[in-house]
C-alpha positions in Angstrom: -26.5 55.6 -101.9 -26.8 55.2 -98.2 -25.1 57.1 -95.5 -24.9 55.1 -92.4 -23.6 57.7 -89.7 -22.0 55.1 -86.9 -22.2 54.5 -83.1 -20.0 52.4 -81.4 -21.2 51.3 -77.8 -18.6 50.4 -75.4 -19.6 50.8 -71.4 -22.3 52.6 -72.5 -20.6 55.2 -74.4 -20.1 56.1 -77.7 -16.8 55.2 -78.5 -14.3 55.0 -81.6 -11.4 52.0 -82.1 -8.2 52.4 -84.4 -8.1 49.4 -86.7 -10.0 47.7 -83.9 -7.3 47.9 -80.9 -9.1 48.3 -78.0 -6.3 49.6 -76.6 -6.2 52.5 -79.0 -10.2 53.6 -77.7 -11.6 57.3 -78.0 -14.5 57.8 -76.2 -17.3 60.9 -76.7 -18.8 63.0 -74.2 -22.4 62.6 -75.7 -24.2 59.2 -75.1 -25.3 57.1 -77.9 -28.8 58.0 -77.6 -27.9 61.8 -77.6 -25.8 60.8 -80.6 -28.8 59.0 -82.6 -30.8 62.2 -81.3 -28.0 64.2 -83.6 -28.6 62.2 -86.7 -31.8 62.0 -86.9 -32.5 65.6 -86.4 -29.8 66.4 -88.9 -31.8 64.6 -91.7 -30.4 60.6 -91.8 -32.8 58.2 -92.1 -30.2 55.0 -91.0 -28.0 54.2 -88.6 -25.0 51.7 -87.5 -24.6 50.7 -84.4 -22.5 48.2 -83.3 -22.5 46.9 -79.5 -18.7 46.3 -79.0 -18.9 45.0 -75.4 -21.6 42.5 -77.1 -18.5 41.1 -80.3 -16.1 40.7 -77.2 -18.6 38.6 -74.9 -20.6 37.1 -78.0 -23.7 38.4 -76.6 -26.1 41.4 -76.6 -24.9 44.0 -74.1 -26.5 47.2 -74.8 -30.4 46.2 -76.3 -31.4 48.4 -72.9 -29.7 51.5 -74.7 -30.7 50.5 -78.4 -34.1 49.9 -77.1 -33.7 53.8 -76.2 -32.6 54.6 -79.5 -35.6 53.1 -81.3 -38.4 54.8 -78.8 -37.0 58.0 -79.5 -36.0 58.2 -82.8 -37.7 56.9 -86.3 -34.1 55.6 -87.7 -33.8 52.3 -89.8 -31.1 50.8 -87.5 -28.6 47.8 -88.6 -27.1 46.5 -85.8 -24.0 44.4 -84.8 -22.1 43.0 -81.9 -22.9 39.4 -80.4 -25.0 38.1 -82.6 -24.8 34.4 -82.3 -27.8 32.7 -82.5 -31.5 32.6 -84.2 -32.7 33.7 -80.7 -30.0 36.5 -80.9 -31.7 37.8 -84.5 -35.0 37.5 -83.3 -35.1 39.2 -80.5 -33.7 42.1 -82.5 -36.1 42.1 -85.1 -38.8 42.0 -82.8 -37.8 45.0 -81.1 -37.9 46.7 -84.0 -34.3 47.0 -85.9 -34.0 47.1 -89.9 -31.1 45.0 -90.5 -29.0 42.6 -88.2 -25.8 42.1 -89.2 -23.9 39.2 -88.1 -20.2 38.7 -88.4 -18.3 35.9 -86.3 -21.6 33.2 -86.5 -21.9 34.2 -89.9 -18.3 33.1 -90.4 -18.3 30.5 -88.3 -21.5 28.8 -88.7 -23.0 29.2 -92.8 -25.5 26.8 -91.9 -26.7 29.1 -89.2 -26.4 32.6 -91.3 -28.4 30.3 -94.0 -31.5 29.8 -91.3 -31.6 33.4 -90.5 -32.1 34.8 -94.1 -34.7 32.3 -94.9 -36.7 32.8 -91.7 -36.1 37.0 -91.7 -36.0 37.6 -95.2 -34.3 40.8 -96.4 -33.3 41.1 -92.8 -30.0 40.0 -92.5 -26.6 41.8 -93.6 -23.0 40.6 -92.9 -20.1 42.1 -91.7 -16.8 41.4 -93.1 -13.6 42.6 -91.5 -10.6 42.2 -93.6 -7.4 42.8 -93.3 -4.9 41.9 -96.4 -7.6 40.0 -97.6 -8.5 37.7 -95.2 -11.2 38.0 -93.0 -10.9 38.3 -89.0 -13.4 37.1 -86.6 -14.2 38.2 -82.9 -13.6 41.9 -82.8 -11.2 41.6 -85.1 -8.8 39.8 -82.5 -9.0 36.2 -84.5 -7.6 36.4 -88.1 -8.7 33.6 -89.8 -7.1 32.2 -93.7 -10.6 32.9 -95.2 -10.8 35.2 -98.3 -13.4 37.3 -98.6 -14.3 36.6 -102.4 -14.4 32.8 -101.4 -16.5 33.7 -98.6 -19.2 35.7 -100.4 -19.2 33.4 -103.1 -20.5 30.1 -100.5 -23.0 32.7 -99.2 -24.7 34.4 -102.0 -27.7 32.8 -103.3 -28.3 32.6 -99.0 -30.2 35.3 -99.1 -27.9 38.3 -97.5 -29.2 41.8 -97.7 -25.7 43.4 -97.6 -22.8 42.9 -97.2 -20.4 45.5 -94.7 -16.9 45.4 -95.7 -14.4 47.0 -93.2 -10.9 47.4 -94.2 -9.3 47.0 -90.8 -6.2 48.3 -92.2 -8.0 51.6 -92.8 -10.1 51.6 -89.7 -10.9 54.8 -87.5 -7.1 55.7 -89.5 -9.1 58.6 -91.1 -6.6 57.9 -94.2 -9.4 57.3 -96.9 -11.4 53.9 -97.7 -10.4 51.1 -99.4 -12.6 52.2 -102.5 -10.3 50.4 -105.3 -10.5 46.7 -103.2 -14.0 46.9 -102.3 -15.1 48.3 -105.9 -13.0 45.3 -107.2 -15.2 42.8 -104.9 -18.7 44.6 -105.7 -18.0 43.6 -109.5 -17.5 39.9 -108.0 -20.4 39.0 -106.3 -23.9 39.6 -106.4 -24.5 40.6 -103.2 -24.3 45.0 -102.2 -21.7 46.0 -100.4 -21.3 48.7 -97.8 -17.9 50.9 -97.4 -16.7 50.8 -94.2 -13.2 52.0 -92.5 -11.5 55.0 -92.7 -13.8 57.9 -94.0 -11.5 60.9 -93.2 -13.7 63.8 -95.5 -16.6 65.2 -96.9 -14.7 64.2 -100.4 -14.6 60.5 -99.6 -18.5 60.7 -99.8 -18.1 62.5 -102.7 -16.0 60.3 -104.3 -17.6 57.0 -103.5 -21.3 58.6 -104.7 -19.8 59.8 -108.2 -19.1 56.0 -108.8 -22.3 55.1 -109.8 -21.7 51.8 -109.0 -25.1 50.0 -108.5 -23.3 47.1 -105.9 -22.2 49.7 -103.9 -25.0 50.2 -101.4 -23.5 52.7 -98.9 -21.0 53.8 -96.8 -20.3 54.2 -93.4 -18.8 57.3 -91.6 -17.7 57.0 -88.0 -14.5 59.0 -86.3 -14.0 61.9 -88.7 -18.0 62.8 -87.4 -16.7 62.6 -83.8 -13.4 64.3 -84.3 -15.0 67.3 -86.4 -13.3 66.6 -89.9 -17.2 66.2 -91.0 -20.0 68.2 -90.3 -23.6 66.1 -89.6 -25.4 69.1 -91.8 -23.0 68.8 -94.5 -22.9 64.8 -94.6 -26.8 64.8 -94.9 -27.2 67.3 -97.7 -25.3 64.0 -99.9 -28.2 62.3 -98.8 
């Protein structure tokens, strides 16, 4: 199983959102390169990153500062934020990322999510963020009438590496993951999935590794590393 430690970039800064409110914003004192310093010296071999200013204005913001990230560190990165077009993917994946993960386009546009996994095979994972079952689009400030079983049933024989479900209910909450719904959807589709939203201990790793489940890719772990509740040494011995 994967452990994606997160970075959120917001004005530069590594930031954290509660159930994407940008109104409810924490922001760190160590930049997100000193942050992607942190992880990889602490053992991780990935990384999320998602360029927030980039899902608000539905394009890349911060490549100057994930550009950064990839000279000084040997992490496979995913990133997110903006993504909107083949141009958008490419110039990603030429400067050097592991996975781009597309969320809104995907949504919006299958024919276009279609293109991107035949041209960058293996390359493309897609963000889902659901709340009560439907999925929201646009930093999370459009809710759509979209499941997201219907949705990952049109898309799987696309091509999609993963799939990152956020429960935007649980989201920087630090009140567990939604294991039970997103265990219930891995046994669904085809397609991994990733765990994302509201990590709050060392025990939700735990718990979510013990399930053996083969769909179940990884898991992501943002605010409870910021905020202290998890150590970086003690998240990568579950490595």
């Amino acid at each position: 199983m994967i452990i994606f430690p997160a970075i959120d970039i917001k004005d530069g800064k590594c930031v954290r959102l509660i159930k994407g409110d940008f109104n409810k914003m924490t922001s760190y004192k160590d930049s997100p390169i000193a942050q992607a310093i942190k992880y990889f010296q602490g053992g991780f071999n990935d990384v999320h990153i998602v360029d927030l200013d980039g899902a608000i204005h539905g394009k890349s913001i911060n490549s100057i500062i994930v550009r950064e990230i990839i000279k000084k560190v040997k992490l496979k990165i995913q990133i997110g934020g903006g993504i909107r077009t083949i141009d958008d993917v490419n110039s990603w994946i030429e400067m050097g990322v592991d996975k781009v993960v597309m969320g809104t386009a995907a949504v919006e546009n299958t024919g276009l999510l279609e293109t991107a996994c035949s041209k960058f095979q293996n390359k493309i994972a897609v963000a889902l963020d659901v709340k009560d079952g439907l999925i929201a689009l646009s930093g999370w400030k459009k809710q759509t009438n979209i499941s997201a079983i219907d949705f990952i049933k049109k898309i799987q024989n696309f091509g999609v590496s993963r799939i990152i479900y956020t429960d935007i209910n649980k989201d920087g909450t630090k009140k567990g993951p939604n294991i039970k719904d997103t265990v219930e959807l891995s046994s669904k589709v085809k397609i991994p999935l990733v765990i994302s939203g509201g990590v709050s201990s060392i025990e939700d790793i735990r718990k979510i590794k013990s399930l053996n489940n083969s769909n179940i890719e990884g898991v992501i772990v943002g605010k409870s590393i910021y905020d202290g509740d998890i150590k970086i040494s003690d998240l990568a011995e579950l490595i």
